[in-house]
N, CA and C atoms of all chains as a GROMACS GRO file, in nm:
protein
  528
    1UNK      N    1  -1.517   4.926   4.778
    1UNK     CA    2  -1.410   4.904   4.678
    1UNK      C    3  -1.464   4.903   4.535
    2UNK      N    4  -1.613   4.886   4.518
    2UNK     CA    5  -1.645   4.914   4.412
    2UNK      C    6  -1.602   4.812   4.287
    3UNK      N    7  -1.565   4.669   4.337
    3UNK     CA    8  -1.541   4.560   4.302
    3UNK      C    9  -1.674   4.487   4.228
    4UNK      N   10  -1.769   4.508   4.263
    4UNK     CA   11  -1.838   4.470   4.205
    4UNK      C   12  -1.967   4.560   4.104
    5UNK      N   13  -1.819   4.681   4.017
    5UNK     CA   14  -1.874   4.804   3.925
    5UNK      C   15  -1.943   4.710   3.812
    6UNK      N   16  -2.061   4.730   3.744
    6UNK     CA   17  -2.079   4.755   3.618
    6UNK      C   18  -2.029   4.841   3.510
    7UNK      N   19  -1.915   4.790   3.419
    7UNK     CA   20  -1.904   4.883   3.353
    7UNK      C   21  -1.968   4.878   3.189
    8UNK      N   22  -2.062   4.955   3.131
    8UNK     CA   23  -2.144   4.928   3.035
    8UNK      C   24  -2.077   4.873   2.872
    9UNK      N   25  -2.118   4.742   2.881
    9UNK     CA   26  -2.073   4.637   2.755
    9UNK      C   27  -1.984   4.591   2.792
   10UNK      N   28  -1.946   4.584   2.898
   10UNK     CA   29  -1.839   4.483   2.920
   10UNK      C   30  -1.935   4.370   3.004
   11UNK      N   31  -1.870   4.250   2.982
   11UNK     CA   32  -1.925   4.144   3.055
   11UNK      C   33  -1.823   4.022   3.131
   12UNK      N   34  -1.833   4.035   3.246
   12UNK     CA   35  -1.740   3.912   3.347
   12UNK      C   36  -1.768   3.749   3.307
   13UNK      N   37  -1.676   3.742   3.269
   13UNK     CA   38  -1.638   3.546   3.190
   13UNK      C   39  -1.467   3.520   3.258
   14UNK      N   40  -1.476   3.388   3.338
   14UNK     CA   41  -1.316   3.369   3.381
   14UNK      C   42  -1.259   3.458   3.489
   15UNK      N   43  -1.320   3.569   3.533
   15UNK     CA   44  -1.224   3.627   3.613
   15UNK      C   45  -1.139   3.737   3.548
   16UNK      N   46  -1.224   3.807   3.452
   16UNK     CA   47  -1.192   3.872   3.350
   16UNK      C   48  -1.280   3.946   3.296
   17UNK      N   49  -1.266   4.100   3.221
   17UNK     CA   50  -1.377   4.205   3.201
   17UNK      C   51  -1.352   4.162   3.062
   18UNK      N   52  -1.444   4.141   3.023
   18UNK     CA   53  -1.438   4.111   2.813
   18UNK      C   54  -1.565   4.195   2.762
   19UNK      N   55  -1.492   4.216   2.652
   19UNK     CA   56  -1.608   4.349   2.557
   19UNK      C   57  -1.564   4.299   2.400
   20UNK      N   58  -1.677   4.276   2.347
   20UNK     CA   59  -1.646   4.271   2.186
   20UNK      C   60  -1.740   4.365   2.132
   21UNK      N   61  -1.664   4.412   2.033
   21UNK     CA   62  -1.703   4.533   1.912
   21UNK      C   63  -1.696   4.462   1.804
   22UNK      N   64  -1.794   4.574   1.744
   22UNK     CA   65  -1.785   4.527   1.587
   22UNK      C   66  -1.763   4.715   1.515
   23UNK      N   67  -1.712   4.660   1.404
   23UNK     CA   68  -1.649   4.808   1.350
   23UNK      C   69  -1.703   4.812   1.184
   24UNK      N   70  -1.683   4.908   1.122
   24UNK     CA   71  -1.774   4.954   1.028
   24UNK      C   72  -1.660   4.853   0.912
   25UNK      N   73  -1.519   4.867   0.950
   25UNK     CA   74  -1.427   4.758   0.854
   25UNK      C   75  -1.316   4.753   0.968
   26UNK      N   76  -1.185   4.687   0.884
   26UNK     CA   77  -1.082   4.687   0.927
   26UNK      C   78  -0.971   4.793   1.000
   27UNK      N   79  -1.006   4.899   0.905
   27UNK     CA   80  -0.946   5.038   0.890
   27UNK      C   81  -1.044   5.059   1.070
   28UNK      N   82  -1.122   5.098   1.065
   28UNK     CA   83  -1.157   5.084   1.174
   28UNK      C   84  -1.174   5.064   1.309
   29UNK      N   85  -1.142   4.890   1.289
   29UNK     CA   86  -1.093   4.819   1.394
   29UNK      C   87  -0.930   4.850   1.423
   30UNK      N   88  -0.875   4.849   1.340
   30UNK     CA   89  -0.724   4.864   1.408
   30UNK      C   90  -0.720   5.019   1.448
   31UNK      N   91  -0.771   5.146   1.394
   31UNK     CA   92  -0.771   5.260   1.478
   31UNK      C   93  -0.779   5.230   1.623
   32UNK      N   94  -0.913   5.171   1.654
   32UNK     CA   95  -0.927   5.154   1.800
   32UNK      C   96  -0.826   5.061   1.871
   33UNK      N   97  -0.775   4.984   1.800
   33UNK     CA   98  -0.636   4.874   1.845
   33UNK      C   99  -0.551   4.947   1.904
   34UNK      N  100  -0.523   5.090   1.787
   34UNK     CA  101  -0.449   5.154   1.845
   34UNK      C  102  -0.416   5.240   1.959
   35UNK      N  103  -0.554   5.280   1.962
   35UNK     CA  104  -0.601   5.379   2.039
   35UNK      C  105  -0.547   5.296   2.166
   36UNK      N  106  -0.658   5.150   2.202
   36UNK     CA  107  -0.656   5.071   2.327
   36UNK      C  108  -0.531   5.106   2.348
   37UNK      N  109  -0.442   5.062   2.262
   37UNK     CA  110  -0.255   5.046   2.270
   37UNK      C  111  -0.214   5.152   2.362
   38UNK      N  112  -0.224   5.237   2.318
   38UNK     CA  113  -0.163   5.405   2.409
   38UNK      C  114  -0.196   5.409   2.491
   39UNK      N  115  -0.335   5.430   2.533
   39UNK     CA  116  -0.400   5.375   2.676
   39UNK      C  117  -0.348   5.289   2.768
   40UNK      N  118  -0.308   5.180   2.662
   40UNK     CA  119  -0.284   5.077   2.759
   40UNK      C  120  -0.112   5.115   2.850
   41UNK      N  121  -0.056   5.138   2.720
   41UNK     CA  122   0.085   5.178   2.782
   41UNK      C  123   0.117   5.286   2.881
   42UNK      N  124   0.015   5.426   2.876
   42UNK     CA  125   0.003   5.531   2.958
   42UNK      C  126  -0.049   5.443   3.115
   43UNK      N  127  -0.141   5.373   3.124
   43UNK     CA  128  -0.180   5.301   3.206
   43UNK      C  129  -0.124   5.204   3.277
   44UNK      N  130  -0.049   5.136   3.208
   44UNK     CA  131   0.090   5.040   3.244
   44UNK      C  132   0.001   4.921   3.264
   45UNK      N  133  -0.103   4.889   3.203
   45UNK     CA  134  -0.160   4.762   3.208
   45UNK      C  135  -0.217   4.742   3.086
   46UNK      N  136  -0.250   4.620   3.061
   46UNK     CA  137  -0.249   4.563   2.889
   46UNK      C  138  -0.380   4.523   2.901
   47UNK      N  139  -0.508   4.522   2.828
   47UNK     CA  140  -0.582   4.390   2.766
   47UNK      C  141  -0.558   4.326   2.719
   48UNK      N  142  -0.571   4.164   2.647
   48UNK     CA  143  -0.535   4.066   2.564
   48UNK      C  144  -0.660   4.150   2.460
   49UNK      N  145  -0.592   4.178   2.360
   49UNK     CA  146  -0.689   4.176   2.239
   49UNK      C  147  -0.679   4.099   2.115
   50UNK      N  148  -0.798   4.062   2.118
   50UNK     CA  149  -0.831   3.963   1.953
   50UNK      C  150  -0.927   4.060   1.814
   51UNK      N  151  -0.840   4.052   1.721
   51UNK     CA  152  -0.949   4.094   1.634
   51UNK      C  153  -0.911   4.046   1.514
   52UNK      N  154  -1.026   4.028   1.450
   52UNK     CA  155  -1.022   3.932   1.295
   52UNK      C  156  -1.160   4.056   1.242
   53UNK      N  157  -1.096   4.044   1.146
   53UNK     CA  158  -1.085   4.181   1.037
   53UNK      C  159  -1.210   4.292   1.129
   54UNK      N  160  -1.317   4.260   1.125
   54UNK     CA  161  -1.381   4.433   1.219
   54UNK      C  162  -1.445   4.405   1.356
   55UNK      N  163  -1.409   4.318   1.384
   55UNK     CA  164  -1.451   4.242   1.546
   55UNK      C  165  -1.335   4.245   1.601
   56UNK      N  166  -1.357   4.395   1.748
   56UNK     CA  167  -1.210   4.312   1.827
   56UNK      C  168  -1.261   4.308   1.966
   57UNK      N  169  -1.167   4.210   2.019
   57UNK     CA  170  -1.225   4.164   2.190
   57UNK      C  171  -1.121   4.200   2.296
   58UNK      N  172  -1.197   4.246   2.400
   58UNK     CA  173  -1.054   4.297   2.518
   58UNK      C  174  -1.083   4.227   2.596
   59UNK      N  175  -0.976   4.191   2.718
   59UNK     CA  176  -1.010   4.108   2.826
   59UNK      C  177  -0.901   4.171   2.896
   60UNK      N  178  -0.960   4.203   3.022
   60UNK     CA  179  -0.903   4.259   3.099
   60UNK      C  180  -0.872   4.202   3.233
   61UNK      N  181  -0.780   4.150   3.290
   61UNK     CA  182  -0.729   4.072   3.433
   61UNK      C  183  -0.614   4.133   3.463
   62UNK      N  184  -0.601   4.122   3.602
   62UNK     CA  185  -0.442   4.185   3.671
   62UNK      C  186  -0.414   4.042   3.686
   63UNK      N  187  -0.318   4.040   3.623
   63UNK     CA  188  -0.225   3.874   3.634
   63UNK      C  189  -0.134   3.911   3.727
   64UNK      N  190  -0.102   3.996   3.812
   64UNK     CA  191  -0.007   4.017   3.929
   64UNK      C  192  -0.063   3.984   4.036
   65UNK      N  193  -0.211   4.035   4.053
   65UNK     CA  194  -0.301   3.949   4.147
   65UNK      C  195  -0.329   3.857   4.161
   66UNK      N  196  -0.308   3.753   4.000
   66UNK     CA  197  -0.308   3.554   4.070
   66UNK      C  198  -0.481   3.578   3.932
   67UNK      N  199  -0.467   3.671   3.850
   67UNK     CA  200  -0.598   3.706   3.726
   67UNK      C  201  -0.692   3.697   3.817
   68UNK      N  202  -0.726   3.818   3.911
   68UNK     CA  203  -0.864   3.861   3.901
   68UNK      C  204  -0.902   3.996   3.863
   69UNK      N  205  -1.004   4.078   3.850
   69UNK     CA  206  -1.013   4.192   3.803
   69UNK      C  207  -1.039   4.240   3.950
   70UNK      N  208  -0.944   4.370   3.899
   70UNK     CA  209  -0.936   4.474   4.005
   70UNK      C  210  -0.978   4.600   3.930
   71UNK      N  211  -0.928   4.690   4.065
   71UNK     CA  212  -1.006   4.826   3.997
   71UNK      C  213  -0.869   4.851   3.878
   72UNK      N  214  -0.765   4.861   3.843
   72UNK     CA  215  -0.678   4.851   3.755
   72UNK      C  216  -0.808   4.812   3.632
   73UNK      N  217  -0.850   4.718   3.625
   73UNK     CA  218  -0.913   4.686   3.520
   73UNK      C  219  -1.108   4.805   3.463
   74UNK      N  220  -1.113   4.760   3.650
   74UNK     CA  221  -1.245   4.838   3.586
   74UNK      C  222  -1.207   4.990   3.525
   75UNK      N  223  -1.104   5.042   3.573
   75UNK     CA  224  -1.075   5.185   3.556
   75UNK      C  225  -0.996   5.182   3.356
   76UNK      N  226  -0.943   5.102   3.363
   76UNK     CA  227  -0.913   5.085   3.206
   76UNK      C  228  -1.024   5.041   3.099
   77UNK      N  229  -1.112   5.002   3.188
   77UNK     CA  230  -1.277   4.962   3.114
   77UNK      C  231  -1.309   5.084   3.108
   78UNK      N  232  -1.307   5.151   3.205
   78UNK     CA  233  -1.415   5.303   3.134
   78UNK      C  234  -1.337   5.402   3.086
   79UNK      N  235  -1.186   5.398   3.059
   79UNK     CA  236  -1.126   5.461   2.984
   79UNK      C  237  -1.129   5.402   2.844
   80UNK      N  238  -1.130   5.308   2.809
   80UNK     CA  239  -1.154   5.210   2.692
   80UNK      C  240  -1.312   5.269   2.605
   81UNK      N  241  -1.398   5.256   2.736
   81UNK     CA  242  -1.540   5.331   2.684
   81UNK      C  243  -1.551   5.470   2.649
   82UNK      N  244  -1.432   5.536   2.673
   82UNK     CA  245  -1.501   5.718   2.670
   82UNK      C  246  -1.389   5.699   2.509
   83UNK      N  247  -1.326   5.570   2.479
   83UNK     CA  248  -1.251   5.615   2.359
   83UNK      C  249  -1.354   5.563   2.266
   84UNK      N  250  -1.440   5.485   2.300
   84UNK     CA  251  -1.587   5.411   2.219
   84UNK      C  252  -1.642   5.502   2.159
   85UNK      N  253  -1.717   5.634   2.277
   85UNK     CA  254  -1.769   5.720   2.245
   85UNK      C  255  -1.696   5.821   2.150
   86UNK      N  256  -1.625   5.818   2.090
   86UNK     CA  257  -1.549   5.899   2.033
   86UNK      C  258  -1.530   5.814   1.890
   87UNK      N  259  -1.519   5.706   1.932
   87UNK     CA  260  -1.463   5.636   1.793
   87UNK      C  261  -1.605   5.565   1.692
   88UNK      N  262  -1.738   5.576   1.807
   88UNK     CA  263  -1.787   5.522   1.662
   88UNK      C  264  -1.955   5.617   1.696
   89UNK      N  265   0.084   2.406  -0.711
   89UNK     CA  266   0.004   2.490  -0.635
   89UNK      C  267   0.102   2.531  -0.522
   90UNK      N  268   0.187   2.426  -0.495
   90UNK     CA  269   0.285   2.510  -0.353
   90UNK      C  270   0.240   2.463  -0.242
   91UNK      N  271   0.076   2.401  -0.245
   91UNK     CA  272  -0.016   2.415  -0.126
   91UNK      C  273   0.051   2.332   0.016
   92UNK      N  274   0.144   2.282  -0.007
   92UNK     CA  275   0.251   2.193   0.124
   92UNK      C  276   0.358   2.340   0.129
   93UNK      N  277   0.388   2.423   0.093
   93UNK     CA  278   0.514   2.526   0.064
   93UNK      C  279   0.513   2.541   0.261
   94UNK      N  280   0.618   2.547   0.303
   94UNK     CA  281   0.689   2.586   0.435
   94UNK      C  282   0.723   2.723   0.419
   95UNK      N  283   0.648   2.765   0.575
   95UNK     CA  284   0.687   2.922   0.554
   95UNK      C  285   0.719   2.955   0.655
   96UNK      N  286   0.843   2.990   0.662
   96UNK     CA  287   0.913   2.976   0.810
   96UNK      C  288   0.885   3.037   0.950
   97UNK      N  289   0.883   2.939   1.092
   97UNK     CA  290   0.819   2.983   1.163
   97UNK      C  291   0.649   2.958   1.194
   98UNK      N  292   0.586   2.951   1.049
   98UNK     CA  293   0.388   2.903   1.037
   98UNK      C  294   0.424   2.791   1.085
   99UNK      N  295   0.320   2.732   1.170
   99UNK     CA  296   0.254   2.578   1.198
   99UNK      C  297   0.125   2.615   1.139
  100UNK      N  298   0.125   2.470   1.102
  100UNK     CA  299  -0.024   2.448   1.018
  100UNK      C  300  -0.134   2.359   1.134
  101UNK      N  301  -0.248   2.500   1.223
  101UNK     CA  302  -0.329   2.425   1.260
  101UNK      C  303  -0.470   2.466   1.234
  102UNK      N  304  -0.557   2.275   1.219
  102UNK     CA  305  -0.698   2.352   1.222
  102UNK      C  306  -0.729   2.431   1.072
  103UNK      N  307  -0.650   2.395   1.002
  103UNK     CA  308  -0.687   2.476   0.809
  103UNK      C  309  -0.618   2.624   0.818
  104UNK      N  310  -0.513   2.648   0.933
  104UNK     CA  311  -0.487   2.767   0.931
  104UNK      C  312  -0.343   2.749   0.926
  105UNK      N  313  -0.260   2.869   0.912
  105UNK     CA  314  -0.103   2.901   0.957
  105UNK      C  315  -0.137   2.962   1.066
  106UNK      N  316  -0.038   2.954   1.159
  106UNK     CA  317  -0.035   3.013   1.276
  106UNK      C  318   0.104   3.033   1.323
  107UNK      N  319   0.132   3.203   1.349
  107UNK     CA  320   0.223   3.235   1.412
  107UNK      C  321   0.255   3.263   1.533
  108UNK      N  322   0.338   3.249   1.671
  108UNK     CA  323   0.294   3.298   1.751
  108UNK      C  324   0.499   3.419   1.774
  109UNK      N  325   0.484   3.538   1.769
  109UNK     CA  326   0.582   3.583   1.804
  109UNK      C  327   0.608   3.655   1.928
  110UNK      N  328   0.746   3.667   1.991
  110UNK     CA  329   0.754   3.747   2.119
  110UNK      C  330   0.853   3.866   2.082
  111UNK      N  331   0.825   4.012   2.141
  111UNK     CA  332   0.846   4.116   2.149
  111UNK      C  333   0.910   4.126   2.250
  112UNK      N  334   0.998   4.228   2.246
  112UNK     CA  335   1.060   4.358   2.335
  112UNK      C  336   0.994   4.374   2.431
  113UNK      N  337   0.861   4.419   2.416
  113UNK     CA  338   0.805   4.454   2.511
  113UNK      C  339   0.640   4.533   2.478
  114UNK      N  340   0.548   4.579   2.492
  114UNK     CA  341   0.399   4.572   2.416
  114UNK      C  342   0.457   4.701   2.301
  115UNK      N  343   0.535   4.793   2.326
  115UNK     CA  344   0.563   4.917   2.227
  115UNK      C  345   0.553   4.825   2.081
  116UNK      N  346   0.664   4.701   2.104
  116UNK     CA  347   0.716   4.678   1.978
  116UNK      C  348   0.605   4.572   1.914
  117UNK      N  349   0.579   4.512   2.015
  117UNK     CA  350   0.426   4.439   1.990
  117UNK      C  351   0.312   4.534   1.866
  118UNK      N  352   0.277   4.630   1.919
  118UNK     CA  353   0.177   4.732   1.898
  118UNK      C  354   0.208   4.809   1.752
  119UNK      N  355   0.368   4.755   1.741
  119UNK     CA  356   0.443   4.838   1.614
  119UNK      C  357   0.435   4.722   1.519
  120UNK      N  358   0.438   4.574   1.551
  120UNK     CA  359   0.398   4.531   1.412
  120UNK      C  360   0.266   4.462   1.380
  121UNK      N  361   0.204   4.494   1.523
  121UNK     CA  362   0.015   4.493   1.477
  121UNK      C  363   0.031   4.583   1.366
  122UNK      N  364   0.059   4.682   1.368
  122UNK     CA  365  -0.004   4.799   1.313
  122UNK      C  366   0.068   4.752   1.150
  123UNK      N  367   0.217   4.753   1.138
  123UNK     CA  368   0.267   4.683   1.006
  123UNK      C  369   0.166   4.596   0.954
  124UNK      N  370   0.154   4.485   1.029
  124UNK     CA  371   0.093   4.381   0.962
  124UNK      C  372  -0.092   4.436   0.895
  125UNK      N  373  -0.142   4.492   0.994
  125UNK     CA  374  -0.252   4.535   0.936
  125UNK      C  375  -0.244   4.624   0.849
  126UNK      N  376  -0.154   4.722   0.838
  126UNK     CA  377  -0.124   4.818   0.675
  126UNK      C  378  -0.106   4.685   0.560
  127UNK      N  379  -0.033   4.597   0.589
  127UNK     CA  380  -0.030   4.536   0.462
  127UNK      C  381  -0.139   4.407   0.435
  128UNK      N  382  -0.229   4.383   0.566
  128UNK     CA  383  -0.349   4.352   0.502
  128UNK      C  384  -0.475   4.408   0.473
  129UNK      N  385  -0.457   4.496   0.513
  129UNK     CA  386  -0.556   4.620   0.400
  129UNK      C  387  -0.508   4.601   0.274
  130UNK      N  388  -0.382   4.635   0.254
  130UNK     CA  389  -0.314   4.635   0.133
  130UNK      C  390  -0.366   4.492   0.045
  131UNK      N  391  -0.345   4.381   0.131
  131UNK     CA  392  -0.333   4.243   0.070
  131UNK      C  393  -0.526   4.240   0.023
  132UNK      N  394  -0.594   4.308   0.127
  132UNK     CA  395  -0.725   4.266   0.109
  132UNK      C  396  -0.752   4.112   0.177
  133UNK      N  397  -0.681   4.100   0.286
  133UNK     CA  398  -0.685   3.947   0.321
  133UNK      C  399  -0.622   3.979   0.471
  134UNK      N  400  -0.698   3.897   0.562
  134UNK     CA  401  -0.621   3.954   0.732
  134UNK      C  402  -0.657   3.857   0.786
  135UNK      N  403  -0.530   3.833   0.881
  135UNK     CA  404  -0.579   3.719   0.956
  135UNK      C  405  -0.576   3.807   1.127
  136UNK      N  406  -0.636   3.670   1.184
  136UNK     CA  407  -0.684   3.690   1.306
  136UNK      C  408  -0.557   3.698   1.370
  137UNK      N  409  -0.586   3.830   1.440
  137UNK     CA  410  -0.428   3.857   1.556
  137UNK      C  411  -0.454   3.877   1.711
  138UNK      N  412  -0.434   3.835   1.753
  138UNK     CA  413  -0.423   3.786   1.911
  138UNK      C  414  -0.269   3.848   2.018
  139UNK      N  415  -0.337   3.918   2.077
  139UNK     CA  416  -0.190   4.012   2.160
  139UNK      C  417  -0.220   4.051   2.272
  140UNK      N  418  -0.104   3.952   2.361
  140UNK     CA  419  -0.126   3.964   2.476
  140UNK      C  420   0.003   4.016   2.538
  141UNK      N  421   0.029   4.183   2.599
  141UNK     CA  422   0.168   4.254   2.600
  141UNK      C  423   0.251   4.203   2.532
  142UNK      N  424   0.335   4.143   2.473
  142UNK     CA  425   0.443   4.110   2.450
  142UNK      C  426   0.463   4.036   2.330
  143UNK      N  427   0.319   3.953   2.323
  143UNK     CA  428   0.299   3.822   2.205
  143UNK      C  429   0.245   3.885   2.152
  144UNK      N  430   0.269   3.820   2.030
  144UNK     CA  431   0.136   3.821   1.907
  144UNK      C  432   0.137   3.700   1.842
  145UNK      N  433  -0.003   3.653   1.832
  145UNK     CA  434  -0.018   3.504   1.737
  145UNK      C  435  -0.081   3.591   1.634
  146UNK      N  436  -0.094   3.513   1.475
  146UNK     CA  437  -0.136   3.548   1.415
  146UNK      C  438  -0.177   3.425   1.332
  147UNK      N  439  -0.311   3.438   1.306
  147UNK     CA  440  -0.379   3.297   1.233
  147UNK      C  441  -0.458   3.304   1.106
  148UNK      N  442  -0.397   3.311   1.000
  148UNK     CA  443  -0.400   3.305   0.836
  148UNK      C  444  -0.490   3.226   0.802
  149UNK      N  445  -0.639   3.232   0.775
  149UNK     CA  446  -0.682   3.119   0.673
  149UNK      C  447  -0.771   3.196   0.572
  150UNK      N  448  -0.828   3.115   0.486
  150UNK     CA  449  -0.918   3.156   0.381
  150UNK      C  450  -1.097   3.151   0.420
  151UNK      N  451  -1.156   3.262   0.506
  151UNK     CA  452  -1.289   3.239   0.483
  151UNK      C  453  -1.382   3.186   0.375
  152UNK      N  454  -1.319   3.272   0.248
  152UNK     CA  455  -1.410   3.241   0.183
  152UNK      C  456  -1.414   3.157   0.085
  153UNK      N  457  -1.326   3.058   0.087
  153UNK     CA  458  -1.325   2.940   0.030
  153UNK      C  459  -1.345   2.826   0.128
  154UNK      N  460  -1.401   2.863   0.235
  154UNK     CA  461  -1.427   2.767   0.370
  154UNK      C  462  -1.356   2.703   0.468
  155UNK      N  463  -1.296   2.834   0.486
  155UNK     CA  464  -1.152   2.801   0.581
  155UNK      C  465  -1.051   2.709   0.567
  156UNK      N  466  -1.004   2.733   0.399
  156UNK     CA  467  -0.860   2.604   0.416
  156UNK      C  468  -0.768   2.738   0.410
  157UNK      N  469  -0.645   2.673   0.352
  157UNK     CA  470  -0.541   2.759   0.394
  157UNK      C  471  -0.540   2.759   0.227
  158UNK      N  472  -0.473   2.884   0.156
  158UNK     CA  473  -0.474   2.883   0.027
  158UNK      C  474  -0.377   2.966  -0.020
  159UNK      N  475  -0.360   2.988  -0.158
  159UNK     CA  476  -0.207   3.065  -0.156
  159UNK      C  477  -0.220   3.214  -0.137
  160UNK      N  478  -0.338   3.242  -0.079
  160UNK     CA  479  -0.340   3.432  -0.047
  160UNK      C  480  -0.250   3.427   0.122
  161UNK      N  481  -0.301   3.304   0.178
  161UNK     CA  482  -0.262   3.287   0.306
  161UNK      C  483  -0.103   3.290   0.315
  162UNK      N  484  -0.026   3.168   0.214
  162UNK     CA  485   0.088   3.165   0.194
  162UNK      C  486   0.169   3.271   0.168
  163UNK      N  487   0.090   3.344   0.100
  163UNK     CA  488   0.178   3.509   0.001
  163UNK      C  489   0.169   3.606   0.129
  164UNK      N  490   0.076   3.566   0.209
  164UNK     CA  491   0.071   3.714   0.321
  164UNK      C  492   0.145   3.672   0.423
  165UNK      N  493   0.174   3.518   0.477
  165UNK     CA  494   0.269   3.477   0.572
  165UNK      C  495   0.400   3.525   0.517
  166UNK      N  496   0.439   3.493   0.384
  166UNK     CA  497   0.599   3.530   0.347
  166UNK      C  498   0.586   3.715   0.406
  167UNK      N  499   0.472   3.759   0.329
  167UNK     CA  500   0.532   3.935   0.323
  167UNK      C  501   0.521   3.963   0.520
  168UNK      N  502   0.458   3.913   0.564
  168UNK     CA  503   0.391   3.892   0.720
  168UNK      C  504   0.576   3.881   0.725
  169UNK      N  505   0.615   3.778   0.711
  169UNK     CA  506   0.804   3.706   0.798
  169UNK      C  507   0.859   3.805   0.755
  170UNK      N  508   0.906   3.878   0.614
  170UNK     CA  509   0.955   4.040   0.546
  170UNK      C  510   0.954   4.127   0.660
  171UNK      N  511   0.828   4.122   0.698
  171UNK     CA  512   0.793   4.243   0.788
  171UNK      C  513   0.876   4.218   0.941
  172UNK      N  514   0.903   4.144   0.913
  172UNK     CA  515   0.990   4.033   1.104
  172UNK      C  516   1.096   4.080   1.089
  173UNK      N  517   1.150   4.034   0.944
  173UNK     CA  518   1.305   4.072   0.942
  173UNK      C  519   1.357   4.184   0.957
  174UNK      N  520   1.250   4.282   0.958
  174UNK     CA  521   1.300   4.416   0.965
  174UNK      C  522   1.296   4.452   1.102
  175UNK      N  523   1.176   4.372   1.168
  175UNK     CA  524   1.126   4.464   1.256
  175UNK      C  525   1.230   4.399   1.422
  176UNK      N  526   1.260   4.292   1.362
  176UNK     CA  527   1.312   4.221   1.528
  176UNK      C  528   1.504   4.220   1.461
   0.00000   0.00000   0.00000
């Protein structure tokens, strides 16, 4: 099941995939906000994201499952990463 | 100074304003991340935003006067609620 993927910069805290970035500014950080956003909606599953001005943080859990990470999550982790590679 | 001024909707916690609003649904969520961060670029002043599908908190303070709350905070919560009235 592949439940227990590494996916690169993300790190397991809570029962939950979390990744923080740092961005060159603001302008920056909210591009990728956005980006996550579309993703997320094409995907039909959300991260909680935090960001204060060029630091933003994702956390990723299936709250339909009772919040544990599933492949739903790992698979939005490495779609999240191939938009990394692109964005910085 | 104003520095008690009520701004409708802010709770004052921790040296900060804090908003927490609920959305439609993450589209409309994602539509006034994006407002609010055009006009703190604009403002030169951003607070920390937190969004989880549906919510958004948003938490106003002054870094660089050592985290109190000050009237850049106050002026960006009013144009921040502007941006509500339109948007909900």
């Amino acid at each position: 099941m592949g439940l227990d993927r590494i996916i690169n910069g993300w790190k397991k805290e809570n029962n939950a995939l979390v990744l923080t970035e740092r961005f060159e500014d603001f302008n920056e950080a909210l591009a990728f906000i956005v980006r996550v956003g579309l993703l997320a909606e094409q995907s039909n599953h959300h991260p909680t994201i935090t960001n204060t001005y060029n630091e933003v943080s994702l956390m990723l859990t299936t709250h339909d499952q009772g919040n544990v990470i599933t492949e739903k999550d790992y698979d939005l982790a490495e779609k999240i990463n191939a938009i990394l590679t692109i964005a910085k």
